[in-house]
C-alpha positions in Angstrom: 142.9 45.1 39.2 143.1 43.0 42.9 142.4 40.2 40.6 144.9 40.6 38.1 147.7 41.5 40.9 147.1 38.1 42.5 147.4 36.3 39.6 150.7 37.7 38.8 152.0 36.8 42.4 150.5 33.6 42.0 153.4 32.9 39.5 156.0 34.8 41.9 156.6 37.2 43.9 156.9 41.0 42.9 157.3 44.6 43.5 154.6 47.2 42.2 156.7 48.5 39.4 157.1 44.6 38.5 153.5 44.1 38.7 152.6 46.7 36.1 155.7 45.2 33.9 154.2 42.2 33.9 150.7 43.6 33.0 152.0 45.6 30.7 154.1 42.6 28.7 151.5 40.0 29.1 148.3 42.0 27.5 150.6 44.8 25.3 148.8 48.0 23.6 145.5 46.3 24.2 145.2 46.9 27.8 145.5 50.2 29.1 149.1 51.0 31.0 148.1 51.0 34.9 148.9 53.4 37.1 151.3 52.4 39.4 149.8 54.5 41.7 146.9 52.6 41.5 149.1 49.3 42.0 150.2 50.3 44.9 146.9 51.2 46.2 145.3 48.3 45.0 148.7 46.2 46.9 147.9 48.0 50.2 144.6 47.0 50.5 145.4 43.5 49.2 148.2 43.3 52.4 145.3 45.1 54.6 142.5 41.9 53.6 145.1 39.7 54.2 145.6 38.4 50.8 149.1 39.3 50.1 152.4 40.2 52.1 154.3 42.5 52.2 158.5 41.9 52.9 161.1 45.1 52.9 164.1 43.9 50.9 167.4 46.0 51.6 168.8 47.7 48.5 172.8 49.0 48.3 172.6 51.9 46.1 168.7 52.5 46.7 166.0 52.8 49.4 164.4 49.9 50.7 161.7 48.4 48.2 158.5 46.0 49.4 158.3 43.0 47.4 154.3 41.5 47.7 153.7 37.4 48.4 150.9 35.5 47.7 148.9 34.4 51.1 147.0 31.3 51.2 143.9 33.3 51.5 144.7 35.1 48.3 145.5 32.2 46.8 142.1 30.9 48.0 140.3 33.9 46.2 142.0 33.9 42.8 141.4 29.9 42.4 137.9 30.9 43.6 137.6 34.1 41.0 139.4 31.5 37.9 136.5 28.5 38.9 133.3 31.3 38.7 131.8 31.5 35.3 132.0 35.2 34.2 128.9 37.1 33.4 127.1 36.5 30.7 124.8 38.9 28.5 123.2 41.6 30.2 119.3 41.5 30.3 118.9 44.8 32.0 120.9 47.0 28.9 121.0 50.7 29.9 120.2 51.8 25.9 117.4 49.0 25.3 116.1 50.8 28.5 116.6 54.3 26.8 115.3 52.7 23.1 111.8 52.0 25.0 111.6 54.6 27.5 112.8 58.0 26.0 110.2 57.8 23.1 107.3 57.2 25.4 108.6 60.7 27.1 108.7 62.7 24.0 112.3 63.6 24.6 113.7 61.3 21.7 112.9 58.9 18.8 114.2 55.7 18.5 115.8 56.0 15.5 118.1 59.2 16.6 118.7 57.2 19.6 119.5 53.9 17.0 121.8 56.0 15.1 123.8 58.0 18.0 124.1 54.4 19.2 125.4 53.1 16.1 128.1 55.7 15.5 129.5 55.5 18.9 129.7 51.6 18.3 131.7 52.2 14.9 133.7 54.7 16.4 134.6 52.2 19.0 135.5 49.9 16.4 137.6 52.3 14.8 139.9 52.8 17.6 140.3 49.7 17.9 141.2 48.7 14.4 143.7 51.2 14.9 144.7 49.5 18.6 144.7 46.1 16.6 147.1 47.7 13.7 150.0 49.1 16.5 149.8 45.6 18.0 152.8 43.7 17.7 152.2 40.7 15.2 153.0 37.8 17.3 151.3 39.3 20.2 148.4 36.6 20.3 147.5 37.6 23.8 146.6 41.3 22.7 145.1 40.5 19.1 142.8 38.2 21.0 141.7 40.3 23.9 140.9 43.3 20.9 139.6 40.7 18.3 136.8 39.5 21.4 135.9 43.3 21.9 135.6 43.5 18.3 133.4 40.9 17.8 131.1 42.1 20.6 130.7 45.4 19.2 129.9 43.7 15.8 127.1 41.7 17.3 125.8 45.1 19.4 125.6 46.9 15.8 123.9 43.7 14.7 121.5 43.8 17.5 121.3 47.9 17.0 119.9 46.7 13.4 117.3 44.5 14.3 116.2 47.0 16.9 115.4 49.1 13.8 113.8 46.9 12.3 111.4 45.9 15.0 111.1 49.0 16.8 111.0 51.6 13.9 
């Protein structure tokens, strides 16, 4: 979430109940609603690494409220996060590792673990068929960021099937 808060003071400045607004408007239904808890957390230790600042504003009818700025230094670290290439595939996959270690053990077959897999991954896709059907139509942002994790889990039950058919 540090990542996400600088970007959204990157385009201005902002209070913590502003911050999860914004997250909340710019990915909708698909991401989950932060805590502003968390935000405020998450701000604090941003202001304690130097990254953002912190300025009291005066309020008539209410108490003071901090809005957060963008330092040169956080500004320095989200350019730096935007320019590195995100992770790609994962060699070292925690149920591959289960898939050829648990049968060698004797405390499961492959194709109980295959098919436990597979119905959690279809489950997944369930929900979020139903996520994708409450989102807003116009809502590209959303619909993309649930059509990608969509699109993952259909190549994971892809890969689940050739698994079975190389393992089994």
């Amino acid at each position: 979430m540090r990542l996400h808060l600088l970007a959204l003071l990157a385009k201005e400045p902002a209070h913590g109940y502003e911050l999860k607004q914004a997250l909340e408007q710019t990915f909708g239904n698909a991401y989950p609603s932060p805590n502003i808890g968390q935000i405020y957390v998450t701000l604090s230790r941003l202001e304690k690494d130097g990254l953002v600042r912190a300025v009291d504003v005066e309020q008539s009818n209410r108490p003071n409220k901090k809005v957060y700025y963008l330092t040169v230094k956080g500004r320095d670290v989200l350019t730096e996060w935007v320019d590195e290439p995100t992770e790609g595939p994962r060699v070292r996959d925690e149920f591959f590792m289960k898939l050829v270690l648990a049968p060698l053990t004797g405390i499961a077959d492959r194709m109980a673990l295959i098919n436990r897999q597979r119905r959690h991954y279809l489950s997944l896709m369930a929900d979020l068929n139903d996520l994708m059907s409450r989102t807003e139509p116009g809502d590209r942002v959303a619909s993309l960021l649930i059509e990608g994790a969509m699109l993952h889990l259909q190549a994971d039950l892809d890969w689940l099937q050739r698994c079975q058919e190389d393992l089994v």
